[in-house]
C-alpha positions as CSV (number, residue, x, y, z in Angstrom):
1,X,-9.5,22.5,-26.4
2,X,-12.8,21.2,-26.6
3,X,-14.0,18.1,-25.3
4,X,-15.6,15.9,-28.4
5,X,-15.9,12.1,-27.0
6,X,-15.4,10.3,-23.7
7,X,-15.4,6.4,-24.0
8,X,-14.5,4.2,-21.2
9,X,-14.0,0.7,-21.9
10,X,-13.4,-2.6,-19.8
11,X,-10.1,-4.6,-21.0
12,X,-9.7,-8.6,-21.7
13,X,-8.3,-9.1,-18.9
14,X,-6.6,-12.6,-18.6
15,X,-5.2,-12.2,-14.9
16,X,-7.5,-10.4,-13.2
17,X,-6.8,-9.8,-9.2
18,X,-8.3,-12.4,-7.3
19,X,-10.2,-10.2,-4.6
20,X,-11.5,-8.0,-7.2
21,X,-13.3,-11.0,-9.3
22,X,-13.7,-11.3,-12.7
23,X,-15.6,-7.7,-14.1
24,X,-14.7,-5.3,-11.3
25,X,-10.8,-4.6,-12.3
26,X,-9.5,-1.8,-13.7
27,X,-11.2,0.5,-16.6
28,X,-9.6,2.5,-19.5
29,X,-10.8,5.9,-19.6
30,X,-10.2,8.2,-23.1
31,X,-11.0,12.1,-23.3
32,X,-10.8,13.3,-27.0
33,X,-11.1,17.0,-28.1
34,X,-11.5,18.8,-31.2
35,X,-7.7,19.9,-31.8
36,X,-7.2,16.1,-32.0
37,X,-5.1,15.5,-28.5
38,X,-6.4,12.6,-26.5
39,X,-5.9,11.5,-22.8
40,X,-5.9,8.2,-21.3
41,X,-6.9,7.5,-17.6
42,X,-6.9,4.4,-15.3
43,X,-10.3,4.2,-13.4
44,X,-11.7,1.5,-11.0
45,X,-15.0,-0.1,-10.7
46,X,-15.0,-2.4,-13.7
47,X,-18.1,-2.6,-15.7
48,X,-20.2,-1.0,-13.7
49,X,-17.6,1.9,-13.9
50,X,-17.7,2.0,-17.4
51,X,-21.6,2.7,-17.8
52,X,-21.0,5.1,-15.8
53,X,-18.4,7.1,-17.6
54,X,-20.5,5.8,-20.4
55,X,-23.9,6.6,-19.9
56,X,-23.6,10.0,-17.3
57,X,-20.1,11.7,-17.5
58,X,-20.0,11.6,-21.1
59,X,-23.0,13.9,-21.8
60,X,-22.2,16.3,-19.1
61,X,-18.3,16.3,-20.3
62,X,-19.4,16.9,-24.3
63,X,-18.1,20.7,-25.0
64,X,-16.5,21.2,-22.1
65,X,-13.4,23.4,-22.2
66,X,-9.5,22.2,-21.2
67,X,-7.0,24.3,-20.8
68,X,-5.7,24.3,-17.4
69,X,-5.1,22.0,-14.1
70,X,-8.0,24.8,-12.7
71,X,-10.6,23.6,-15.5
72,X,-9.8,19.6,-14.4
73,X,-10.4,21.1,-10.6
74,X,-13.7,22.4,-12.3
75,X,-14.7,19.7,-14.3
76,X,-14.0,17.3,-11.0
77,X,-16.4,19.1,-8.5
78,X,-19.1,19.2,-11.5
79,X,-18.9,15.4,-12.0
80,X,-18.8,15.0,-8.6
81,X,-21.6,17.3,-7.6
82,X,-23.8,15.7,-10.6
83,X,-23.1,12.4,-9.2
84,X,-24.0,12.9,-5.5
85,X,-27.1,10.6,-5.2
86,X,-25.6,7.9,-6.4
87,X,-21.4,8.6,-5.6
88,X,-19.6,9.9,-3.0
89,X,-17.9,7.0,-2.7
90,X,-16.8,4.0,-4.2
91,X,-17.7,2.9,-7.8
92,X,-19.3,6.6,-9.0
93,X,-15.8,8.0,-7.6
94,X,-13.4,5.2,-9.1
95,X,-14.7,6.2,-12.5
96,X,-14.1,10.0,-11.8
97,X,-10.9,8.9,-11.4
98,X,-10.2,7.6,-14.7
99,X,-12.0,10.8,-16.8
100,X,-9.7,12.7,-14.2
101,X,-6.3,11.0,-15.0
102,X,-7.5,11.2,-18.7
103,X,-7.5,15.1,-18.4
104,X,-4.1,15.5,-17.0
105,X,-2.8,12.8,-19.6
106,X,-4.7,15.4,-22.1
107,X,-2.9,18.5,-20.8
108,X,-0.3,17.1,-20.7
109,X,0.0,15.9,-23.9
110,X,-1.4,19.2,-25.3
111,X,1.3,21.2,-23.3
112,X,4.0,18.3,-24.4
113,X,5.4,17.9,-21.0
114,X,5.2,14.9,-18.1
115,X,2.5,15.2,-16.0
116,X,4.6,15.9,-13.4
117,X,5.3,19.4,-15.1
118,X,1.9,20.4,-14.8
119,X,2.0,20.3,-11.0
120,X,4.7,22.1,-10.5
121,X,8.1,20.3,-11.6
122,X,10.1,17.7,-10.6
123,X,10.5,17.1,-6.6
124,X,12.7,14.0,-6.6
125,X,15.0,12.7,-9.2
126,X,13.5,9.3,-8.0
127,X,11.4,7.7,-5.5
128,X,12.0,5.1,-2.9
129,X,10.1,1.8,-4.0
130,X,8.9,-1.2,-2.1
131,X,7.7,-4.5,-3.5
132,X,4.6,-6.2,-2.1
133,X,4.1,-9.6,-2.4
134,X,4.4,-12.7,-0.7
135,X,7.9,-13.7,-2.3
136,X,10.2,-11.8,-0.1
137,X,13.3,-13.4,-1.1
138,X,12.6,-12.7,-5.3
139,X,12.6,-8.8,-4.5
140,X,15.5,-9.3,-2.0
141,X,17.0,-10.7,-5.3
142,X,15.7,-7.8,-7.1
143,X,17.2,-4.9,-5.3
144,X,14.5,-3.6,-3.8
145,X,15.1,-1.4,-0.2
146,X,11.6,-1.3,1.5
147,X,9.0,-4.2,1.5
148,X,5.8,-4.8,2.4
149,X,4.3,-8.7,3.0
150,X,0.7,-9.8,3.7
151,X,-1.1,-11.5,6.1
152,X,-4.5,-12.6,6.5
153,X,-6.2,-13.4,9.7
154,X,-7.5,-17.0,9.9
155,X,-8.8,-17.0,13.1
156,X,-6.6,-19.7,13.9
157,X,-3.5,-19.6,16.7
158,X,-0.7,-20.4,13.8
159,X,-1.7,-17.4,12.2
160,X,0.3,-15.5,15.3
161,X,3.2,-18.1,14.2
162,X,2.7,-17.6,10.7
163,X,3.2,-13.8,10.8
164,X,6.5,-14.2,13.2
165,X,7.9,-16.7,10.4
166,X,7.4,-14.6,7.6
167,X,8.6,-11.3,9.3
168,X,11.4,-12.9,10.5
169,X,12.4,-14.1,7.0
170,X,11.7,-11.1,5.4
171,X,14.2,-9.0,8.2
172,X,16.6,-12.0,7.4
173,X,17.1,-11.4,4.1
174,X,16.7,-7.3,4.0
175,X,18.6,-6.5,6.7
176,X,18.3,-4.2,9.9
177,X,17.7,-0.9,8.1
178,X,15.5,-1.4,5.8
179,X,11.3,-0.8,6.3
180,X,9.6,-3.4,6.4
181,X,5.8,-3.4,6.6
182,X,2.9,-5.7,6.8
183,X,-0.4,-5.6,4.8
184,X,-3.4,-7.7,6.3
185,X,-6.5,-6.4,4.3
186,X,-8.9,-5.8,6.9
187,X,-8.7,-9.2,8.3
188,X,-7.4,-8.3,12.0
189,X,-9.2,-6.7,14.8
190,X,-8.3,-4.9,17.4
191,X,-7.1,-7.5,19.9
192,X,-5.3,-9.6,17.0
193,X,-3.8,-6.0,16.2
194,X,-2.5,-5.6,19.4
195,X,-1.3,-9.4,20.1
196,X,-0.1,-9.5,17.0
197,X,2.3,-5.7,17.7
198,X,3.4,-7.7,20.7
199,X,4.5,-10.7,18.9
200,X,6.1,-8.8,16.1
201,X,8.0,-5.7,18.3
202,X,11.1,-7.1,17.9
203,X,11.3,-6.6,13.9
204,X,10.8,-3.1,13.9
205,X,8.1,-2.9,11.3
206,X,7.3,0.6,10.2
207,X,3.7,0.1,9.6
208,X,0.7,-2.0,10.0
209,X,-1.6,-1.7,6.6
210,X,-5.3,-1.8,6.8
211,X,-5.8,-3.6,10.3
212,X,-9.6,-3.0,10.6
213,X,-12.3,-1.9,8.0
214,X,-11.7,1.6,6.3
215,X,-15.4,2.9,8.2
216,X,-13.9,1.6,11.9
217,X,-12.3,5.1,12.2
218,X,-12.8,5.3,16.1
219,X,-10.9,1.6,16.5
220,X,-8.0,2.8,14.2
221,X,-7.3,5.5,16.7
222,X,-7.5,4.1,19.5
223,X,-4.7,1.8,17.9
224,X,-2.2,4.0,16.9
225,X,-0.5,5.1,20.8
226,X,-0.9,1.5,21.4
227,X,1.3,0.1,18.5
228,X,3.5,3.2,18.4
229,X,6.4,4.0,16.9
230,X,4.7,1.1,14.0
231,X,2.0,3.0,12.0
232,X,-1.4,2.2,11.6
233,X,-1.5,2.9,7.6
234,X,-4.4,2.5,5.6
235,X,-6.9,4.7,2.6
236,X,-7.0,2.7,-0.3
237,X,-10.2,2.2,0.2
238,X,-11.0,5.8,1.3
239,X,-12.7,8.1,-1.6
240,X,-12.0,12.0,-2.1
241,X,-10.4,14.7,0.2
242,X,-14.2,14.4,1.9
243,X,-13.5,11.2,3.1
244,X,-9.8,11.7,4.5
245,X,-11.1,14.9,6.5
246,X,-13.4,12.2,8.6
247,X,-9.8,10.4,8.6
248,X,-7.9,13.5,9.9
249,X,-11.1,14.3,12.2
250,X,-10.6,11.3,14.3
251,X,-7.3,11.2,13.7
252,X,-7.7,7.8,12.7
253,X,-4.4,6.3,10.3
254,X,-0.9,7.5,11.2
255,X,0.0,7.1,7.2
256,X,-2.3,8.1,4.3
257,X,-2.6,5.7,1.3
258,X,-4.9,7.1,-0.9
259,X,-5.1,5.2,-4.7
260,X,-5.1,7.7,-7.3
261,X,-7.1,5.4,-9.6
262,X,-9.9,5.5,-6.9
263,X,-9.8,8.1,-4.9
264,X,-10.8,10.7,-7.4
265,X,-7.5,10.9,-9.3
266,X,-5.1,13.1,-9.5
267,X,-7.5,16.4,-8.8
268,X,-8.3,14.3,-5.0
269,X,-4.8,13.6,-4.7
270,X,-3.4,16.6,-4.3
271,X,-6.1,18.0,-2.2
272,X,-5.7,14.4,-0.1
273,X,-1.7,15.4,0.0
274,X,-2.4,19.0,1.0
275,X,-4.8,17.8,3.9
276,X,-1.8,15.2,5.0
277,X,0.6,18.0,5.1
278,X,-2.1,20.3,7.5
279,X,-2.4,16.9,9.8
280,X,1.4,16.4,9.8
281,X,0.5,12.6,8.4
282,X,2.6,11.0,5.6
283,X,1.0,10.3,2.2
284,X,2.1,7.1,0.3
285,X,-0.1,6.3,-2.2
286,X,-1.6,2.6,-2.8
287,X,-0.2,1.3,-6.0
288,X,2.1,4.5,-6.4
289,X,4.4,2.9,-8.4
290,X,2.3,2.9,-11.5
291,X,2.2,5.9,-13.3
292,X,-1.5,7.6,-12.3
293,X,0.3,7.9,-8.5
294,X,4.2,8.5,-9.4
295,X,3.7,11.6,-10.9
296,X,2.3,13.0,-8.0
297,X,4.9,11.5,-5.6
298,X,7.6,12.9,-7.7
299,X,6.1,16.4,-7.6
300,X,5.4,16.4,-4.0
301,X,7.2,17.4,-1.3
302,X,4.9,15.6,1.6
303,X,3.7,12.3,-0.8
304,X,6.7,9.3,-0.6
305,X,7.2,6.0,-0.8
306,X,6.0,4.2,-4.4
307,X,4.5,0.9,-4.2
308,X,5.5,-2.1,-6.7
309,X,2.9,-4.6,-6.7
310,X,3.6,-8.1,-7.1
311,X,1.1,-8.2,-10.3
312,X,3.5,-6.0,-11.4
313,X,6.9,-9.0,-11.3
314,X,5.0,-12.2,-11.3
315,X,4.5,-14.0,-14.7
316,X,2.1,-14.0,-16.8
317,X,0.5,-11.2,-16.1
318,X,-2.1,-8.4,-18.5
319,X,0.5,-6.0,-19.6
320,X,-1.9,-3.0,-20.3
321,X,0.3,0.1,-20.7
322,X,3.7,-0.2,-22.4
323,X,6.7,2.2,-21.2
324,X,5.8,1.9,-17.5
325,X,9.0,2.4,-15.6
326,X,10.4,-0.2,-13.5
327,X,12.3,-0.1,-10.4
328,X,15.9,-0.1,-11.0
329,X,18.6,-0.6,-7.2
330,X,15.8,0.2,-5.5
331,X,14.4,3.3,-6.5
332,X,11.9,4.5,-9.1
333,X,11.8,7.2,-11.9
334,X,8.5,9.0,-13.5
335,X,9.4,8.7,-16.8
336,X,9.3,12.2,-18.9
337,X,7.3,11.6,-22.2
338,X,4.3,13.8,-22.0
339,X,1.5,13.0,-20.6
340,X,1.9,10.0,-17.9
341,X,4.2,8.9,-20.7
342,X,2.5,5.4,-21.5
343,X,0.8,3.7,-24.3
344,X,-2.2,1.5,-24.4
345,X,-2.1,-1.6,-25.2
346,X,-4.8,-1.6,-28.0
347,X,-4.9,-5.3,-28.4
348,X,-6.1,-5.6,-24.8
349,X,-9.4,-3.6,-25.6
């Protein structure tokens, strides 16, 4: 297959997450070729993302040859390579990953088989999944085993009160066994960290998400004996297997979380996972329970754990790709239509 058109595109978005602002959500990325099979990918960096997907990948993509999960590896250190002065990291990379997910949607749609296929077969008949989200007792009520609730710092002393109530509610209503985990977007710092592990000991969480910023590797590190056996978990804001080497270098996060729709796709992920595996550190990818990352976590024997975001539960929300799967007693299936196995939602666009 030849590559005859690459159009990325920013959806109407009605409910746009709050931290990401109005034009800096997720972009739609579609590869067609000249035997008529299209891909679809899920990208990052809004419309700054689309121009350039737009305006640079396009005209380096045009011609280009698809055939194989070795030609994506190709095409991914081309676009990355051509995109060094300005990439490496964020934006530049969060588009890579939407012509990258496009591919394997392509080749897998070509080849008529799941995504998960292409890398190598099924792993696990489903995936553990854990809701994240403020309203512990809804996904109590849901089913869900695993659970993940934020905090953000306010610098005040009830914050330290705050975080006891709502762990305390959440072990309450989940029960002794089940992991429980805290995500307080680079709000804390070292010494809140560490009051905080105090404070919280005695609920047994199994990890603390994204306690510092992602470039404070040395702090991270010097965290992770101190708060032991809870994690210090973070990488959704990492970008590429580059970037999680200086991660495994100063062995900074004692749980991966890379986002497939940012990191570089699925081409990074796997190279992320392989790394993981090397460093003996879990991988559970940020957001995994959408499509982009559950494919990989069912094909993977190191990847685990699938994240359901609250965006994903709460009404009204966009609804941009039809025949997601959904969580059903817990636990989450890749669905096995080819491709990633969903459909656009044209009216969105």
């Amino acid at each position: 297959m030849k590559i005859t058109d690459v159009q990325a595109v920013y959806p109407r978005y009605q409910h746009v997450v709050p931290s990401w602002r109005t034009h800096f959500w997720q972009i739609v990325v579609r590869v067609s070729t000249d035997l008529g099979a299209a891909g679809l990918g899920y990208g990052g960096g809004g419309v700054a993302g689309v121009e350039v997907v737009n305006r640079h990948f396009r005209e380096l993509l045009l011609g280009r040859e698809v055939e194989s999960v070795e030609d994506i590896a190709a095409i991914w250190d081309y676009l990355y390579q051509e995109s060094l002065p300005y990439g490496r990291k964020g934006l530049a990379i969060m588009a890579l990953s939407g012509v990258d997910l496009a591919l394997y949607d392509l080749l897998g749609k070509a080849q008529n088989v799941p995504v998960y296929e292409i890398l190598g077969g099924l792993k696990k008949e489903r995936v553990l999944a854990y809701a994240t989200g403020p309203d512990s007792e809804s996904y109590s009520d849901l089913g869900f085993l695993a659970h993940k609730f934020p905090h953000r710092w306010s610098g005040q002393e009830s914050g330290y009160k705050s975080a006891w109530t709502a762990a305390n509610r959440a072990r309450e209503l989940f029960g002794a066994e089940v992991r429980l985990m805290i995500d307080t977007y680079m709000s804390w710092d070292q010494d809140v960290t560490l009051n905080m592990h105090r404070r919280l000991s005695e609920f047994n969480l199994y990890w603390y998400e994204d306690v510092l910023t992602p470039d404070d590797l040395p702090g991270q590190a010097e965290l992770r004996s101190r708060v032991a056996p809870t994690l210090i978990a973070g990488g959704e804001h990492e970008s590429t297997h580059f970037g999680f080497a200086e991660v495994a270098a100063n062995g900074a996060l004692g749980l991966w979380q890379p986002d497939i729709t940012w990191c570089g796709g699925i081409t990074a992920g796997l190279r992320i996972v392989e790394m993981g595996r090397k460093a003996n550190v879990p991988v559970s990818p940020h957001r995994g329970g959408e499509v982009w990352g559950l494919h990989l976590i069912a094909s993977s024997d190191w990847a685990d754990l699938a994240e359901f975001h609250s965006d994903h539960i709460r009404e009204p929300r966009d609804v941009l790709w039809f025949n997601e799967p959904s969580p059903e007693n817990g636990y989450i299936v890749a669905n096995d239509a080819p491709g990633f196995g969903v459909r656009l939602n044209e009216a969105m666009l």
